[in-house]
C-alpha positions as CSV (number, residue, x, y, z in Angstrom):
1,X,-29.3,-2.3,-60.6
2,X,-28.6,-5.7,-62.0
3,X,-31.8,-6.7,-61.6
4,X,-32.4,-3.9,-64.4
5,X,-29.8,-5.5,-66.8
6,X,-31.1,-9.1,-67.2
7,X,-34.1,-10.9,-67.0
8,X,-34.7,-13.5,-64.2
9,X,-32.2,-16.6,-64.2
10,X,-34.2,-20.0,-64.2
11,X,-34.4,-21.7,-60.8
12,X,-31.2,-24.1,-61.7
13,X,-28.9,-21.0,-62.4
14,X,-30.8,-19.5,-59.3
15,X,-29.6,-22.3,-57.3
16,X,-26.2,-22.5,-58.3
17,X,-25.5,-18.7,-57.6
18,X,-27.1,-20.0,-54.0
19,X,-24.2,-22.9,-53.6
20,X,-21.4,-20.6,-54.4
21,X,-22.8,-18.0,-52.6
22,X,-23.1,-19.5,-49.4
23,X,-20.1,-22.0,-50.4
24,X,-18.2,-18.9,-49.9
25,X,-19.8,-16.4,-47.8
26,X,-20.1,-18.8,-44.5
27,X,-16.3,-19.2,-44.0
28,X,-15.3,-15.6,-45.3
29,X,-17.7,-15.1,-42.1
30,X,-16.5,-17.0,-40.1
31,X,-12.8,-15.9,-40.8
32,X,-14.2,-12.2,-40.7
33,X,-14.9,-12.4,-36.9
34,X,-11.5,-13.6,-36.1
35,X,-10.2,-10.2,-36.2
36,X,-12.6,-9.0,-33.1
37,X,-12.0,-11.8,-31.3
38,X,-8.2,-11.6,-31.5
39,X,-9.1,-7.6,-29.7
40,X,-11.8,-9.3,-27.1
41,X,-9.0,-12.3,-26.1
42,X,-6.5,-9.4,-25.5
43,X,-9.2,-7.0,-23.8
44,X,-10.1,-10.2,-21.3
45,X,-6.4,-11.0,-20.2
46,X,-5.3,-7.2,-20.3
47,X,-8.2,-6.4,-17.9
48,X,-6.8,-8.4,-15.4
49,X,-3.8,-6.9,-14.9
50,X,-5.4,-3.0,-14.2
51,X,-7.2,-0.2,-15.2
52,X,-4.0,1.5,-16.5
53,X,-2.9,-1.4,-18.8
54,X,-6.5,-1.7,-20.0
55,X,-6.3,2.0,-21.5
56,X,-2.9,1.5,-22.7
57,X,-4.0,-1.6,-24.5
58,X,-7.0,0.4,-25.5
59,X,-5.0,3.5,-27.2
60,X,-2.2,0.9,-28.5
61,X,-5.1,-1.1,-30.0
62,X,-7.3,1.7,-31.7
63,X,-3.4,3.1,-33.7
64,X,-3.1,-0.7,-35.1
65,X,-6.2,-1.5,-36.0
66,X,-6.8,1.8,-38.0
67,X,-3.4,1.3,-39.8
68,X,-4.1,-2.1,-41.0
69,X,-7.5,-1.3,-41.8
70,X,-6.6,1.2,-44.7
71,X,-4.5,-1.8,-46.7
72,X,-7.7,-3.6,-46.8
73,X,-7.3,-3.0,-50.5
74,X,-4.3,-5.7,-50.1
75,X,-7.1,-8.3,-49.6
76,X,-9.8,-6.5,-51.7
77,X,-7.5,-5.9,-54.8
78,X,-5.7,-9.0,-55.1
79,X,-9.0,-11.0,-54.8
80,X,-10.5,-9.2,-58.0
81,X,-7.1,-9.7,-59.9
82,X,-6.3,-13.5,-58.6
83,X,-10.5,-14.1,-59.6
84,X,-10.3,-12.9,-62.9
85,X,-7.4,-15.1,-64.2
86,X,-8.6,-18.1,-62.6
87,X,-11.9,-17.5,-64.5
88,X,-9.4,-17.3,-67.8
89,X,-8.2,-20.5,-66.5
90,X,-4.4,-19.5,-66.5
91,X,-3.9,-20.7,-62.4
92,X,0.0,-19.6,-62.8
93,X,-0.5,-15.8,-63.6
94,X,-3.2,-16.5,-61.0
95,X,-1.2,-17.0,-58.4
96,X,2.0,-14.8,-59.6
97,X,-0.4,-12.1,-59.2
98,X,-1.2,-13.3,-55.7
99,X,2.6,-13.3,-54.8
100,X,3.0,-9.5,-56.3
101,X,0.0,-8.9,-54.0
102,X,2.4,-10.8,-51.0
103,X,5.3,-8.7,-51.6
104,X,4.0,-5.5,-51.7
105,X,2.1,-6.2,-48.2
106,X,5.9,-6.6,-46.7
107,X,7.2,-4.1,-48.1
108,X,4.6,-1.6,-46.9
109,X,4.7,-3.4,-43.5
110,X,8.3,-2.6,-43.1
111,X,7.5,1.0,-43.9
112,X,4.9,0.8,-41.2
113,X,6.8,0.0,-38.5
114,X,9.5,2.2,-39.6
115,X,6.7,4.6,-38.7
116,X,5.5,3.3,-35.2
117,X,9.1,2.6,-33.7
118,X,10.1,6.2,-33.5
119,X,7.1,7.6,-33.1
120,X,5.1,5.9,-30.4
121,X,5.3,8.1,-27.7
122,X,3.9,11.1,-30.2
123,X,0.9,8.9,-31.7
124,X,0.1,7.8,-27.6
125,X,0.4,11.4,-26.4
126,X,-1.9,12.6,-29.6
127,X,-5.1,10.3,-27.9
128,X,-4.7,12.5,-24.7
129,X,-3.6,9.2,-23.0
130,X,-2.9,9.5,-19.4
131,X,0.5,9.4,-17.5
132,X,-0.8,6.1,-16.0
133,X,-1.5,4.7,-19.3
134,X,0.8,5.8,-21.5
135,X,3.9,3.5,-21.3
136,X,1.4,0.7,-21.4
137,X,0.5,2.3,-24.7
138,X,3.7,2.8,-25.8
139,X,5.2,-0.5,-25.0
140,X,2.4,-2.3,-26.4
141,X,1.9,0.0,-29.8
142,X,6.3,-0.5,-29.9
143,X,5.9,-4.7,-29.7
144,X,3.0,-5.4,-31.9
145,X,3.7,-3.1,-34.7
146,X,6.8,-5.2,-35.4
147,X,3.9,-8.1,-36.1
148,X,2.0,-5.7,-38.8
149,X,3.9,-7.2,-41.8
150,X,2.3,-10.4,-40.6
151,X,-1.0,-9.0,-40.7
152,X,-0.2,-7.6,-44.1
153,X,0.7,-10.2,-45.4
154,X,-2.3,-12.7,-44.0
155,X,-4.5,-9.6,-45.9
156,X,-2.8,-10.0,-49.2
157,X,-2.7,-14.0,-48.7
158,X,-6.3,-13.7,-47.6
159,X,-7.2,-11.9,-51.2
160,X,-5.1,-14.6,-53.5
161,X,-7.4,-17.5,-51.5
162,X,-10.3,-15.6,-52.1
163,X,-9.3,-15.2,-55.6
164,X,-8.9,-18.8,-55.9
165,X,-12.4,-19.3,-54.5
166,X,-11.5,-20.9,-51.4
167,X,-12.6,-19.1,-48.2
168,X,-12.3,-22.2,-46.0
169,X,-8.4,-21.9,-45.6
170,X,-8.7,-18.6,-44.4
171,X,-11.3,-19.9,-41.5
172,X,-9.1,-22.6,-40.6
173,X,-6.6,-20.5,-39.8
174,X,-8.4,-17.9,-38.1
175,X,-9.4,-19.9,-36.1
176,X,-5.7,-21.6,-35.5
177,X,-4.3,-18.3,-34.8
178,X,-6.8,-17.4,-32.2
179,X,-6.8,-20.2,-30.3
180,X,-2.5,-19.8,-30.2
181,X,-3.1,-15.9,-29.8
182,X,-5.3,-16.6,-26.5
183,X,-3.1,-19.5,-25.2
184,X,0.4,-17.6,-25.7
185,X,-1.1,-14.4,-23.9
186,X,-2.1,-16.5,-21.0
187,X,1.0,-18.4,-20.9
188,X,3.4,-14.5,-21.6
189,X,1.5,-12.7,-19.5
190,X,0.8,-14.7,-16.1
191,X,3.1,-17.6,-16.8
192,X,6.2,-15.5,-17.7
193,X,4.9,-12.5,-16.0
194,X,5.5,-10.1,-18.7
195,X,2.6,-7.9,-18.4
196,X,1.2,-6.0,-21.3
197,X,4.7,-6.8,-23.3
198,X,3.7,-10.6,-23.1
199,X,-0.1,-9.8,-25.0
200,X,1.6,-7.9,-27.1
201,X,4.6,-10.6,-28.1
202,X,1.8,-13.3,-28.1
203,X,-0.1,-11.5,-30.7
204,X,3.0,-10.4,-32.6
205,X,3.9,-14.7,-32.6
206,X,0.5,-15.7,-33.3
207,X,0.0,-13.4,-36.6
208,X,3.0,-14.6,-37.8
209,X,1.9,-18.0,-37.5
210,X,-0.8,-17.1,-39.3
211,X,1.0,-15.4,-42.2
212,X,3.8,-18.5,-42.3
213,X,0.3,-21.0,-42.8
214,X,-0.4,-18.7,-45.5
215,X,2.0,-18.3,-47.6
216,X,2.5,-22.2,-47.0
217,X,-0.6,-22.9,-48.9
218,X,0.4,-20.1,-51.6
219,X,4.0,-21.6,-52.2
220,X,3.0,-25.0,-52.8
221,X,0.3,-23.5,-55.5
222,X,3.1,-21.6,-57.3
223,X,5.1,-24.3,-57.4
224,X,2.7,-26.7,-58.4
225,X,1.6,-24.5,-61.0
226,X,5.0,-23.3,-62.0
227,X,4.9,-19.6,-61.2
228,X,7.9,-17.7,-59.6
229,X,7.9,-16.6,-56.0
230,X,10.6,-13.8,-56.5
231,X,9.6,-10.3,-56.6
232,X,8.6,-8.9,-59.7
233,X,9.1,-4.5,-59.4
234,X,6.3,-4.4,-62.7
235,X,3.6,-6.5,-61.1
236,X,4.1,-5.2,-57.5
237,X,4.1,-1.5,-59.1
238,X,0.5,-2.9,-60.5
239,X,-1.0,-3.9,-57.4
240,X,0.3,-1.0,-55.8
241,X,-1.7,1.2,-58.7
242,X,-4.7,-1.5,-58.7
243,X,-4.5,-0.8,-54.7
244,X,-4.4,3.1,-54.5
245,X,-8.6,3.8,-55.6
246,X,-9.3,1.0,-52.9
247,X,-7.1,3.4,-50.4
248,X,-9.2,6.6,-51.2
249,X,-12.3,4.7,-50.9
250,X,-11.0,3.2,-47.7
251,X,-10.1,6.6,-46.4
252,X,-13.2,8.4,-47.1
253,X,-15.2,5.6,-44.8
254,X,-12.9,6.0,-42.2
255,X,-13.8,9.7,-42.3
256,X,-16.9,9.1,-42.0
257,X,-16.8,7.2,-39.0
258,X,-14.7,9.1,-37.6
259,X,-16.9,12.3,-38.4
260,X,-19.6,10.1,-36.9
261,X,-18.3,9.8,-33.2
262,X,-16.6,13.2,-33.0
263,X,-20.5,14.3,-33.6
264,X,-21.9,12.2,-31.2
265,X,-18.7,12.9,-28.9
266,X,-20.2,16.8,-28.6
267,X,-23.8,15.5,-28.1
268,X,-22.8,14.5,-23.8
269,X,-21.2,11.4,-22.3
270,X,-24.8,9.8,-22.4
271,X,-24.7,9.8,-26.1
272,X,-21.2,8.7,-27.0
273,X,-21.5,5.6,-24.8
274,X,-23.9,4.7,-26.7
275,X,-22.9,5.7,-29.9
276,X,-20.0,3.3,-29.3
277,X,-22.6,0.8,-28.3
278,X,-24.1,0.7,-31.6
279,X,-21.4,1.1,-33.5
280,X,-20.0,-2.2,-31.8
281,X,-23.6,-4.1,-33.4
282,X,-23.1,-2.3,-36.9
283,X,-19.5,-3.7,-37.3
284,X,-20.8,-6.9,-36.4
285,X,-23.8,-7.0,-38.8
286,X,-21.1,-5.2,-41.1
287,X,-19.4,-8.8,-41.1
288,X,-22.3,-10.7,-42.2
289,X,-22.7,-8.8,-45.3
290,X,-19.5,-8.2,-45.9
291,X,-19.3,-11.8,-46.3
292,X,-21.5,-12.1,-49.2
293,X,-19.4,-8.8,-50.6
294,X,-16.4,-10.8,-50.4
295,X,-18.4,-13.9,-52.3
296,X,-19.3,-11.5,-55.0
297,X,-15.6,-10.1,-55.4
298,X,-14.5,-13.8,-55.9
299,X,-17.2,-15.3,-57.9
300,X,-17.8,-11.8,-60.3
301,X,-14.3,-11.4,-61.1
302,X,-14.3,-15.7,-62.0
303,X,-17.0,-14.7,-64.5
304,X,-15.8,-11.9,-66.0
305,X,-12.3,-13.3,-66.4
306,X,-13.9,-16.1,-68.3
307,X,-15.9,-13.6,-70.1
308,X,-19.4,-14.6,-69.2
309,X,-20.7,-11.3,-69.1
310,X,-24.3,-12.4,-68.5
311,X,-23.0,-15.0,-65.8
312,X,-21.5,-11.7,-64.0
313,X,-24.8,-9.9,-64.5
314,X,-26.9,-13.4,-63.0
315,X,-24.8,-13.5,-60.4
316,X,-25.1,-9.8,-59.3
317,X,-28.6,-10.0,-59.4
318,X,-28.4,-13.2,-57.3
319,X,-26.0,-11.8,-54.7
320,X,-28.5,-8.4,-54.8
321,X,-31.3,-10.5,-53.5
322,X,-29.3,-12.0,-50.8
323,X,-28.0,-8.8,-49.7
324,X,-31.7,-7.2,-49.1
325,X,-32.9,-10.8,-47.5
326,X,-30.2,-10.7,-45.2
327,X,-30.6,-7.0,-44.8
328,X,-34.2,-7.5,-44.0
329,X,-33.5,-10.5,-41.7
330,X,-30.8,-8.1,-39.1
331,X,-32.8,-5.6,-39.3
332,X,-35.5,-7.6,-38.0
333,X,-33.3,-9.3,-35.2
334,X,-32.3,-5.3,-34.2
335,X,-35.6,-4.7,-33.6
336,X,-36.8,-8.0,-31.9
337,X,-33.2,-7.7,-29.6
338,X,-32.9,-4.2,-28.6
339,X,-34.2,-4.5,-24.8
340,X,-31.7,-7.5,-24.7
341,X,-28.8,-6.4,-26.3
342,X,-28.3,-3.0,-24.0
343,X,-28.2,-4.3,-20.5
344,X,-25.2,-6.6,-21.8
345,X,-23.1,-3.4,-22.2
346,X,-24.6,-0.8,-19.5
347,X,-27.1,-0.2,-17.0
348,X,-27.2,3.4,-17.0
349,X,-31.0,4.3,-18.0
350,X,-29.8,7.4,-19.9
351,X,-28.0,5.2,-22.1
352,X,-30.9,3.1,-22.9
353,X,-32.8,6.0,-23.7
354,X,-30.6,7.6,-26.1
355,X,-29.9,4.0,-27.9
356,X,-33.1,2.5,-28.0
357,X,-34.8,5.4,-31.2
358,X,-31.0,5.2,-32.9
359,X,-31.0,1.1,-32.7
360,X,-34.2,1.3,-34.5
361,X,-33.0,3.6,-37.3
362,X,-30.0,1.1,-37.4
363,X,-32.4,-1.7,-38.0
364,X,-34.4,0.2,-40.5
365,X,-31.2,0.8,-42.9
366,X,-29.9,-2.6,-43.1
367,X,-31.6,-3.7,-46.5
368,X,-29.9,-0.9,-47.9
369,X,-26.7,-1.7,-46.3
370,X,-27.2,-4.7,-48.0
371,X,-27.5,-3.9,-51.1
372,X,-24.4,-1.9,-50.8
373,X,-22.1,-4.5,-49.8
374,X,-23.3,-6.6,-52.1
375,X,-22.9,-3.8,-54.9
376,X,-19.7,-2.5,-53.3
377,X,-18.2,-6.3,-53.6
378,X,-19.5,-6.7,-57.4
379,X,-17.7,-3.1,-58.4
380,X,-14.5,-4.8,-56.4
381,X,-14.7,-7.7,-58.3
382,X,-14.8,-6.5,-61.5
383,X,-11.9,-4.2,-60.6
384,X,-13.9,-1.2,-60.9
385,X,-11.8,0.5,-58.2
386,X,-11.3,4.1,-59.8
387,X,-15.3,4.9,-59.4
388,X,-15.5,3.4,-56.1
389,X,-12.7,5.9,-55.0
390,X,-14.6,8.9,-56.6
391,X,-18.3,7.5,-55.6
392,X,-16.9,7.7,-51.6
393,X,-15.6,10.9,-52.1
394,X,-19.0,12.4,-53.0
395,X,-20.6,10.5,-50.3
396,X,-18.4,11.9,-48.0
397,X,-18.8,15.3,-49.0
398,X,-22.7,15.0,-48.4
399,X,-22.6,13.0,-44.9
400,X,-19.9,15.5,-43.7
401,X,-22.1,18.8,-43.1
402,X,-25.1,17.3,-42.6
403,X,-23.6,15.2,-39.8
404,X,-21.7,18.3,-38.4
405,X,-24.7,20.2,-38.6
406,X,-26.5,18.3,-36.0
407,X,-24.8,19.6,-32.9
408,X,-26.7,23.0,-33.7
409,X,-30.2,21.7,-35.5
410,X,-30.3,19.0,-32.8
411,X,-31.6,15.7,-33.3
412,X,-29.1,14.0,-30.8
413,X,-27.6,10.2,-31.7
414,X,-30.8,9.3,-33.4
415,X,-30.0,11.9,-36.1
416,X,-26.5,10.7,-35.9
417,X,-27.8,7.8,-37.2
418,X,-30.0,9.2,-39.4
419,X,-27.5,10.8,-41.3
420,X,-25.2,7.3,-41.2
421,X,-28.4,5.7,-42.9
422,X,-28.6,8.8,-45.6
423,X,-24.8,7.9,-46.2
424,X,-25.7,4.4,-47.2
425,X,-28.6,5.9,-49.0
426,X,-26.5,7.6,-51.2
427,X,-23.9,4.9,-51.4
428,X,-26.5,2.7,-52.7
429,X,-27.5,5.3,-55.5
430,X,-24.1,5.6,-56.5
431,X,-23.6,2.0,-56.6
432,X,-26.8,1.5,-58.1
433,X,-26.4,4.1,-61.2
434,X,-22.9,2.1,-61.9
435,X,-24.2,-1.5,-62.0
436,X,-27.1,-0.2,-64.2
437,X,-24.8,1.6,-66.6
438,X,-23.0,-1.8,-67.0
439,X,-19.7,-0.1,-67.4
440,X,-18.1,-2.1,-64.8
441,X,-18.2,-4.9,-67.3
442,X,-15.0,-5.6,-68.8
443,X,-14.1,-9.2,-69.6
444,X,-10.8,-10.8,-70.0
445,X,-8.0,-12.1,-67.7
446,X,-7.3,-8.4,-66.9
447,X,-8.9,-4.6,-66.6
């Protein structure tokens, strides 16, 4: 690992690596937990209306949320690029790069909702929605995917910030747009009386409030550092290349997840309740590393752009540490909280006792989740997307018939979870056999 590559940094250079790493991973946090909230404010006001709207939302929700979620490379790609000239100290190909990032986000928003529009009624009936629920679905899914270029572009807008080492914009206006995203629902869906169609519209306004704060902040930097704001078919082409590893990568995770609740799906109602249960608390504890991943993309990309390759190798080691201390301090708050945390989300006894052994081997594997954000932000960073893509792919091909194997050698959710914990087992090897080869090391402005 890194610790492997270079010998321990003196308490000063310790420090440091501690100011930028919290100096950055506290409002990527914070701006991390927006997106959840934005779903819970929508949940809350949706409820109200009826069980049917509820589901619609529901269906509507889980179609946007996983299309966005594979153009996380917009954000994850563009920070590594935006990082690494800044660290060369050139601010205007800095931020051009940002703006290639910017345009290609529209454009593959546009061919998003080209998508949804026709075929909403398909995707709803393909979830098995009911005839109560589905024209909530539909009418819902039809509104807010016209807002997906927003959210695009607030990904790609995101990743130039990041890039530019400053993660407190981002929390400002997450937390902007949620406070407008739960006042306008209110105010469309009781004070205008629009229903479903008003949380939907109030999102839709809200993200692209959001994306016009954005790319507020980014236009004034390219024009105060000279760079153009017109599309460029070269650089966009680039990030669209730079982009496409992150994609696979991307991909392969969501097929494991998905892999994960079909499993647990076949296991009885008992054990998909709370399969989703858990899942809910390791997406959240998900967040608080992947804030110190998102510090390590930012900050390793700075240093090898301003070829400091043993600044890169500090830092990694530094962030390492901090993944595995974090790590060890959730998994310790699992263990302490799990009679707590169930009641909040059922009462059913048969719930509890199919959660409680599967929360423990959740808390067991967090050091090693750790680690792997950690590693999987430094790999980002460095733009060392091509072996992520390929690293997922084999980890995917030995979670996916071990975990489909359990319905048969039985086990129930706790070997569920024991196989999500193997995953990240062998994520970390993989991770671990790349950072110690020191390949991922390239300095310059680019790749």
């Amino acid at each position: 690992m890194c610790m492997t590559q270079a010998p321990a940094a003196p308490r000063a250079t310790r420090r440091r690596h501690d100011r930028e790493i919290v100096a950055l991973a506290v409002p990527a946090f914070g701006a991390l937990i927006a997106e959840p909230l934005f779903l819970m404010a929508d949940t809350a006001i949706v409820g109200h209306l009826g069980t049917a709207q509820l589901a619609g939302l529901g269906v509507a929700s889980a179609l946007l949320t996983t299309a966005v979620s594979i153009f996380v490379f917009l954000a994850y790609a563009t920070t590594a690029a935006v990082a690494r000239r800044v660290g060369a100290g050139d601010l205007q190909a800095a931020i051009r790069q940002g703006m290639d990032g910017i345009w290609l986000a529209l454009l593959l928003g546009v061919a998003v909702i080209a998508v949804f529009l026709p075929t909403a009624p398909a995707l709803v009936e393909l979830f098995g929605t009911s005839d109560t629920a589905a024209p909530y679905a539909i009418t819902y899914l039809r509104i807010s995917s016209l807002g997906i270029p927003a959210m695009l572009v607030v990904l790609a807008a995101t990743g130039v910030l990041r890039g530019l080492q400053n993660t407190r914009t981002p929390l400002y206006v997450a937390i902007a747009g949620f406070v407008a995203n739960a006042a306008l629902n209110v105010g469309l869906v009781y004070g205008a009386d629009l229903g479903i169609a008003g949380s939907a519209w109030g999102t839709v306004i809200a993200q692209f409030g959001m994306a016009a704060a954005y790319l507020f902040v980014v236009v004034r930097g390219a024009r105060k550092h000279g760079a153009s704001l017109r599309p460029d078919a070269a650089g966009i082409r680039a990030c669209a290349q730079a982009g496409a590893p992150l994609l696979v990568r991307t991909l392969s995770l969501r097929a494991v997840l998905m892999i994960a609740t079909a499993v647990a799906a076949r296991l009885g109602d008992a054990d998909i309740a709370a399969h989703q249960i858990i899942l809910s608390l390791w997406s959240l504890l998900a967040f608080a590393l992947d804030a110190i991943a998102i510090a390590g993309q930012a900050i390793i990309g700075r240093y090898l752009g301003a070829g400091d390759a043993q600044g890169a190798r500090e830092a990694c080691r530094r962030m390492v540490e901090w993944g595995i201390a974090v790590g060890v301090v959730l998994g310790g708050l699992v263990i302490a909280c799990r009679p707590l945390f169930l009641p909040l989300f059922t009462s059913d006894s048969a719930v509890h006792d199919v959660a409680l052994p599967a929360l423990l081997m959740v808390a067991l594997s967090q050091p090693i989740c750790g680690i792997v954000f950690v590693l999987d932000g430094v790999l980002m960073g460095a733009g060392d997307g091509p072996y992520l893509a390929r690293a997922m792919v084999v980890v995917l091909a030995v979670f996916a018939p071990v975990a489909l194997l359990i319905p048969t050698l039985g086990g129930g959710l706790t070997a569920v979870w024991a196989a999500m914990t193997l995953m990240m087992t062998v994520r970390m090897l993989t991770l671990w056999l790349r950072t110690r080869s020191g390949r991922w090391i390239v300095t310059g402005a680019t790749r």
